[in-house]
C-alpha positions as CSV (number, residue, x, y, z in Angstrom):
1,X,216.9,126.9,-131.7
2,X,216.6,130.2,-130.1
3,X,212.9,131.8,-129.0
4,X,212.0,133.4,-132.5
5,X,212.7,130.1,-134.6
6,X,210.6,127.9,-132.1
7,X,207.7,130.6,-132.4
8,X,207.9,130.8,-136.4
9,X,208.2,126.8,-136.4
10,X,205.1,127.0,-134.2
11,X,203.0,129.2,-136.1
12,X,203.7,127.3,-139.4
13,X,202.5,124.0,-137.7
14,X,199.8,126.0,-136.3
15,X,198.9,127.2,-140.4
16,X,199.2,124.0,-141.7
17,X,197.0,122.3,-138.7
18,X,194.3,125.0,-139.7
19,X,194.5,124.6,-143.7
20,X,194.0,120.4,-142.9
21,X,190.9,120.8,-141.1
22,X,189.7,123.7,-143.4
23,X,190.3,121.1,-146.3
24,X,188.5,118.4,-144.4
25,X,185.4,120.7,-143.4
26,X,185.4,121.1,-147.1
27,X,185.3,118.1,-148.2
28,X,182.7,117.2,-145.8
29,X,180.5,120.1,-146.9
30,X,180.8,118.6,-150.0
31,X,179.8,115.4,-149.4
32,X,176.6,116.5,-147.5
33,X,175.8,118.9,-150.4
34,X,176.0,116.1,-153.1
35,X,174.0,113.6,-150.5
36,X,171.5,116.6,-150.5
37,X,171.1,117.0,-153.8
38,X,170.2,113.9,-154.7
39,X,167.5,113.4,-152.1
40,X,166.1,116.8,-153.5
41,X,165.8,115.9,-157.2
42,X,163.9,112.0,-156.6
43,X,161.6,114.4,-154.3
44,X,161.2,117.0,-157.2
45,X,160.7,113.8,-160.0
46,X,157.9,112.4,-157.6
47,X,156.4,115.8,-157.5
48,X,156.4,116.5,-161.2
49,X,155.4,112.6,-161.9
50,X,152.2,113.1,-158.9
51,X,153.5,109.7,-156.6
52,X,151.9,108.5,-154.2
53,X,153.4,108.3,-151.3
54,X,152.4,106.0,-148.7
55,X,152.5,107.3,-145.5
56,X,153.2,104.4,-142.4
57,X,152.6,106.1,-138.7
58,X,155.1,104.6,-136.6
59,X,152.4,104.6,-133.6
60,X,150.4,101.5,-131.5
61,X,147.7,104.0,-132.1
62,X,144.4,102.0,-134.2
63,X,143.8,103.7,-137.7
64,X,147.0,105.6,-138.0
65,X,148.8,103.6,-140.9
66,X,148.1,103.5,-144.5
67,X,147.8,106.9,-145.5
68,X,148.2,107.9,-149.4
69,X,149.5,111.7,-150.0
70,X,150.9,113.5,-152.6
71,X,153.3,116.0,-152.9
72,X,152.4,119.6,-154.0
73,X,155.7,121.7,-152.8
74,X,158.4,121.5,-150.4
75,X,161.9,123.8,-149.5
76,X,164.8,123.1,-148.3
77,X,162.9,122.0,-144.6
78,X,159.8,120.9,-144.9
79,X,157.7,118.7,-147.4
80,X,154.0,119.9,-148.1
81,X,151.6,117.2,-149.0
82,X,148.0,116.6,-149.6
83,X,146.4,113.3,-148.0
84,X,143.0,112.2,-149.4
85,X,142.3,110.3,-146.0
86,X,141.7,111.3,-142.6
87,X,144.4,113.1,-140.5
88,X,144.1,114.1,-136.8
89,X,146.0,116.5,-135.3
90,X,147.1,115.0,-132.6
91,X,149.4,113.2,-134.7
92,X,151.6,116.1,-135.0
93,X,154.9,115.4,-133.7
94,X,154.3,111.5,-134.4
95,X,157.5,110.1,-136.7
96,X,156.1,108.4,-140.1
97,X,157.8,106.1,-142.9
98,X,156.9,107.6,-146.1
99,X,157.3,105.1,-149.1
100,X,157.2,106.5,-152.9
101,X,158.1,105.6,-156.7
102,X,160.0,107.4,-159.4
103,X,159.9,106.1,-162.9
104,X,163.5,106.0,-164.5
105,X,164.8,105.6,-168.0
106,X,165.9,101.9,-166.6
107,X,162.1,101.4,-164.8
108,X,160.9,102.8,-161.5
109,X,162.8,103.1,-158.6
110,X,161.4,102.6,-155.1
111,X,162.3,104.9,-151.9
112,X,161.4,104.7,-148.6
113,X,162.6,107.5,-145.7
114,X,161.6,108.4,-141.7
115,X,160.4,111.7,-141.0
116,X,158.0,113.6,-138.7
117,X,154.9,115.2,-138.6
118,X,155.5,119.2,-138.4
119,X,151.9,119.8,-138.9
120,X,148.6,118.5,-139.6
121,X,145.5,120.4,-141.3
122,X,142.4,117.8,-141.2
123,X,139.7,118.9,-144.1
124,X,137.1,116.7,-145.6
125,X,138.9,115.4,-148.9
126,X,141.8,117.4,-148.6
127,X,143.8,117.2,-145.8
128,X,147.3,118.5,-145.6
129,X,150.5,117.6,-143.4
130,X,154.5,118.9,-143.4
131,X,157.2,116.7,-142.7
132,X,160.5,117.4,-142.3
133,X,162.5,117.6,-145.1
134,X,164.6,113.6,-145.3
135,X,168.0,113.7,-144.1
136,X,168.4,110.2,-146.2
137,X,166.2,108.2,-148.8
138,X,167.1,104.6,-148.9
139,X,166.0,102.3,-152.1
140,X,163.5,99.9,-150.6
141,X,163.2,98.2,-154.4
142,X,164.7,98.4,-156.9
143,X,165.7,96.8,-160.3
144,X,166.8,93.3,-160.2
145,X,170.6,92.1,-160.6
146,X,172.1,89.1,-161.2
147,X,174.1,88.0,-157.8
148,X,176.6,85.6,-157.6
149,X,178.8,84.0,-155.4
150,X,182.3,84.0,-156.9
151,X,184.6,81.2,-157.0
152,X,187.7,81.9,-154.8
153,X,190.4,82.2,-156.2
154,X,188.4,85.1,-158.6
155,X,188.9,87.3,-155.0
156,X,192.2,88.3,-154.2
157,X,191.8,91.0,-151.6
158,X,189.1,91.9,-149.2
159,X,189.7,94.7,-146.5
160,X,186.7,96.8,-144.7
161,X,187.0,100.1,-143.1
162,X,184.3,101.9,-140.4
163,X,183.0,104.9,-142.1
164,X,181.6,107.7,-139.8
165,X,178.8,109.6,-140.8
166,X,179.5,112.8,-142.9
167,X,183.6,111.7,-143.0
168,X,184.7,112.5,-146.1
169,X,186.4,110.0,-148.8
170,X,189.8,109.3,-149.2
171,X,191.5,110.6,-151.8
172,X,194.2,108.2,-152.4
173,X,195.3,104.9,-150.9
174,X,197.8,107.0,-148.5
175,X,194.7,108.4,-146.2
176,X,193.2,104.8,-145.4
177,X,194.7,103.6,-142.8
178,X,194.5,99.8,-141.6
179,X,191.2,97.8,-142.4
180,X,189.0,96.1,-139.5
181,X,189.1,93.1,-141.3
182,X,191.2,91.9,-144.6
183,X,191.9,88.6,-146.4
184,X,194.7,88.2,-148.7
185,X,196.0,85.2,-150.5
186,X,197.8,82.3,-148.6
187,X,195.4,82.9,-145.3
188,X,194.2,79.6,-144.6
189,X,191.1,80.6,-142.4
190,X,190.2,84.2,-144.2
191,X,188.4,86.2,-141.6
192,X,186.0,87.7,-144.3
193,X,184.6,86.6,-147.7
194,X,182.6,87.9,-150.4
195,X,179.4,86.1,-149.8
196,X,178.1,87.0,-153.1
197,X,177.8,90.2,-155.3
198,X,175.3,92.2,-157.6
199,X,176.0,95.4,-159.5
200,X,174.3,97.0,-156.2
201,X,175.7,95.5,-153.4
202,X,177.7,92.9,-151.7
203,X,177.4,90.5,-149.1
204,X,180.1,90.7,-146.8
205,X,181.0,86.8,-144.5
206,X,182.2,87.3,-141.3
207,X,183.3,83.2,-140.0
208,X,184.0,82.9,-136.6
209,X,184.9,85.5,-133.8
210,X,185.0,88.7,-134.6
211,X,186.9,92.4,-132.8
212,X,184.2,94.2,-130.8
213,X,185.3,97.3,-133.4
214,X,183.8,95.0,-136.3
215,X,181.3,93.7,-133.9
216,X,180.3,96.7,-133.5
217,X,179.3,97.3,-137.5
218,X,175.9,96.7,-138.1
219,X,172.5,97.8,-140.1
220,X,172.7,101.1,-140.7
221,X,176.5,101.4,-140.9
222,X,178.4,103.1,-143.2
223,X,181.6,101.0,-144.7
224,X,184.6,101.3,-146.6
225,X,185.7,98.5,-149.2
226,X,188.5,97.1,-150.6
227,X,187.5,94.1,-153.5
228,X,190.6,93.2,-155.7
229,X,189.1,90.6,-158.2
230,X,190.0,88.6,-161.7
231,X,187.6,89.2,-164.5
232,X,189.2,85.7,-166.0
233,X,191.3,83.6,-163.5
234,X,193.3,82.2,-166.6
235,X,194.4,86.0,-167.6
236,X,195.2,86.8,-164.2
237,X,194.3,90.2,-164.6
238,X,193.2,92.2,-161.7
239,X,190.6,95.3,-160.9
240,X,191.2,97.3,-157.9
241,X,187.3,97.8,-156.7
242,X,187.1,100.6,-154.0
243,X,183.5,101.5,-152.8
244,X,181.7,102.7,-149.8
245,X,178.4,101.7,-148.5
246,X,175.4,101.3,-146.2
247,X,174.8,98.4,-144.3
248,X,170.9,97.5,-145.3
249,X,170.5,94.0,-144.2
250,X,172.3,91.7,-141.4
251,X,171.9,88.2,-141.0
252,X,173.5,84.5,-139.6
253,X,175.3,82.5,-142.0
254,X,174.9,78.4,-142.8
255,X,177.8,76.2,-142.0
256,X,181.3,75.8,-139.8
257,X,182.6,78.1,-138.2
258,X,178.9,80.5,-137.5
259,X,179.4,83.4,-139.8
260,X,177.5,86.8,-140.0
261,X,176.7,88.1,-143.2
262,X,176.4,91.7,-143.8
263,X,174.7,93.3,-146.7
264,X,175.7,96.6,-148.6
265,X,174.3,98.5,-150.5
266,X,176.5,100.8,-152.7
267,X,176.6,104.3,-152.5
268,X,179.9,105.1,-154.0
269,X,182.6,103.4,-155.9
270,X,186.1,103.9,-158.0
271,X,188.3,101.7,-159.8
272,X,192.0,102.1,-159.0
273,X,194.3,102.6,-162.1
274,X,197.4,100.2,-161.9
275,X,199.8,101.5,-159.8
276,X,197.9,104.1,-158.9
277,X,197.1,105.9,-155.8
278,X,194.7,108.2,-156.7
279,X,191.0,107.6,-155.7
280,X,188.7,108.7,-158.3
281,X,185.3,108.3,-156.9
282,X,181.4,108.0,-159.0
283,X,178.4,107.8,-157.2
284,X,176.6,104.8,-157.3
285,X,173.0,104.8,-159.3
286,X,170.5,102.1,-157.7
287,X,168.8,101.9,-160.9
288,X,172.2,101.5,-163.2
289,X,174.3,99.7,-160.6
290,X,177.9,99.8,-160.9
291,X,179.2,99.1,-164.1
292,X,182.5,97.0,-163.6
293,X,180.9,94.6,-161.3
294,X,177.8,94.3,-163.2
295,X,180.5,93.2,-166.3
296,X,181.9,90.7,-163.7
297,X,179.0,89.3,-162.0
298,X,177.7,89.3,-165.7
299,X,180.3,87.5,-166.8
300,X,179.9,84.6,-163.4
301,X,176.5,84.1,-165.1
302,X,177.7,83.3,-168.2
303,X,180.1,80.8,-167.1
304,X,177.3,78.9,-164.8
305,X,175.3,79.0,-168.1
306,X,177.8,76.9,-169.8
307,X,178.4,74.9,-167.3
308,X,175.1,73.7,-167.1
């Protein structure tokens, strides 16, 4: 290969190198934008339905918990509410948990989020503070599902993935590369289980000793998921689950070997077709759940009805 080949080859690689991370800057936009935009519309439904949001200091300062606002306007930094309690202005700068309902179609939904004061105007009966505009709203409550352990031969596959911050979602089975920790049929001693499942979450069981990578996965995580199930174990038949999530809860599990127990919550999910690759993803509602697994876990319940 003589100079002017290698320096075309090079300049191609160099083109395709720049269109991959333009697509993947994209895609993370994206994601952020859609994140985004659903923290700004439950902030615009508490506005228009007057919540109440409860405002808890996070100070060892007497007096500074409890407060009850509500939110009058807000752009795309900073939340303007009005507190019918006392405020001091020295608690500017102080970070608060502010806790609020929005009534749904399926019943209210409860949020919760961490911000910070930006400013603080004390007035008799009227006060008014800024925070900073949430970055993330988590559902504190929400409504009830069913959740159920399933029997085990009902799971085929488990695998779980880290998922950074921001990093945008595969697109088909080829971008995942190889899980933290799977189980697949024929393992004797499966190094994790599906503890139990809703149409919001699932339990994740960890047994026995664990790579300081998975180790390393705790509340507040973000995780990938691979769940291949039977709807009916006499069919056979089964549903490629794919979702991502946040890790809300963790917590040691009963029993031989010890086992930790992760909990996560969905935030997006996608049936695979059969013999498909493509990943077509739906974000998750916390007040709808995900359909196919609330069919499934549905289903569970109905079985254990007739059993008893």
């Amino acid at each position: 290969m003589n100079t002017g080949e290698l320096l075309l080859s090079l300049a191609f690689f160099l083109i395709l190198c720049g269109a991959w991370l333009l697509w993947r800057y994209r895609r993370s936009r994206q994601s952020a934008s859609e994140k985004r935009g659903h923290i700004v519309a439950a902030l615009e439904a508490a506005r228009e339905q007057f919540a109440t949001f409860n405002l808890r200091l996070i100070s060892d300062t007497p007096g500074t918990s409890g407060l009850s606002a509500i939110l009058v306007d807000m752009d795309a930094r900073v939340l303007h509410l009005e507190v019918s309690d006392y405020v001091d202005e020295a608690w500017k700068g102080l970070p608060v948990d502010a806790f609020f309902r929005v009534e749904t179609d399926d019943g209210p939904v409860f949020y919760v989020f961490r911000s910070v004061f930006l400013g603080v105007s004390p007035d008799f009966g009227k006060a008014r503070v800024t925070l900073a505009m949430p970055d993330h709203l988590r559902v504190e409550k929400k409504r009830h599902f069913v959740r159920m352990r399933p029997q085990e031969d009902a799971v085929r596959v488990i695998g779980v993935w880290p998922l950074a911050e921001g990093q945008a979602l595969p697109r088909s089975t080829s971008d995942i590369g190889a899980p933290l920790s799977h189980a697949t049929p024929g393992m004797k001693d499966k190094p994790v289980q599906v503890e139990d499942i809703s149409a919001s979450g699932l339990a994740l069981r960890f047994p026995g000793k664990e790579s300081p990578a998975l180790a390393a996965i705790g509340k507040g995580s973000h995780v990938l998921c691979l769940v291949v199930y039977v709807l009916d174990c006499a069919k056979d038949k089964t549903t490629a689950f794919w979702c991502t999530g946040e890790v809300v809860n963790e917590r040691k599990g009963q029993g031989e070997p010890p086992a930790r127990i992760l909990g996560v919550e969905f935030t997006n999910w996608a049936v695979l077709e059969p013999g498909g690759t493509e990943i077509h993803w739906s974000h998750s509602s916390p007040s709808r759940g995900v359909k196919p697994i609330l069919q499934w876990v549905e289903q569970m319940d109905r079985k254990r009805g007739r059993k008893k």
